[in-house]
Steps between C-alpha positions, in 0.01 A plus 500: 500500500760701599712471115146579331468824710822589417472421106121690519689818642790470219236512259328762643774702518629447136155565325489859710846586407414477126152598479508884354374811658260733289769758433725191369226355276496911370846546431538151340223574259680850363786268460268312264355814336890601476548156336238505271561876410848492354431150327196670357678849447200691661619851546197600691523202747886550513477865589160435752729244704835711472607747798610875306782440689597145347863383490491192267882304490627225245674221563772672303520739676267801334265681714174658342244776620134405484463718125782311362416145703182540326581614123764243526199226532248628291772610169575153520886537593441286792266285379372178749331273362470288748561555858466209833526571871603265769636508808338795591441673890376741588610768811263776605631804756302751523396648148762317348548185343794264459449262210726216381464229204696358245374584106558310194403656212540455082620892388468631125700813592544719192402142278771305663392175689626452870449330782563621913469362812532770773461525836259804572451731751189762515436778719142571516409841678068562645366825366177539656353127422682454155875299543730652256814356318779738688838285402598182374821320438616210362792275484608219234466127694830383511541213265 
């Protein structure tokens, strides 16, 4: 009796330490939008979800400002056509939010045919009731 108590608390404990608050379940469906967004090149959505203040950095190293992080997606010159998440958490403090994944994505940048796996992360900043895309980085998965 005393093992089955012990396994019933284990449990308990690992399904409340997953299970996602409301401002979680929020922030991980802008991530979506986001997602969706630049595979579907939707300027509007794109510059709904983005913070005026956005700082948007490469893997290689370039860093973009929400105009540019935007005409960059819609002209086509980074082009995803294709884009999974996995791995992904999610830390909320305050109005801000922490989030992690790793992306795989099939790119047409500019016609030419690639292929990334990054690790990502996103700063999402609360204006009013709306999260906003403040910063994101990424980082090429070491091979």
């Amino acid at each position: 009796m005393k093992i089955y108590s012990i396994l019933l608390a284990l449990c308990m404990m690992s399904t409340v330490s997953f299970a996602q608050s409301k401002e979680e379940k929020t922030v991980a469906s802008q991530v979506e939008i986001l997602r969706k967004a630049m595979v579907d090149a939707d300027k509007a959505a794109l510059e709904k979800i983005s913070d005026e203040k956005l700082s948007y950095g490469h893997s290689g190293g370039k860093i973009e400002d929400k105009t540019t992080f935007v005409s960059n997606i819609v002209s086509g010159k980074s082009d995803f056509t294709s884009i999974d998440l996995s791995d992904q958490t999610i830390t909320i403090s305050g109005n801000t939010a922490i989030v992690r994944h790793t992306l795989v994505a099939d790119t047409n940048d500019n016609g030419v045919v690639g292929h990334v796996k990054l690790y990502v992360l996103l700063v999402w900043s609360k204006e009013g009731n709306q999260w906003k895309l403040l910063a994101r980085q990424a980082v090429k998965v070491p091979a």
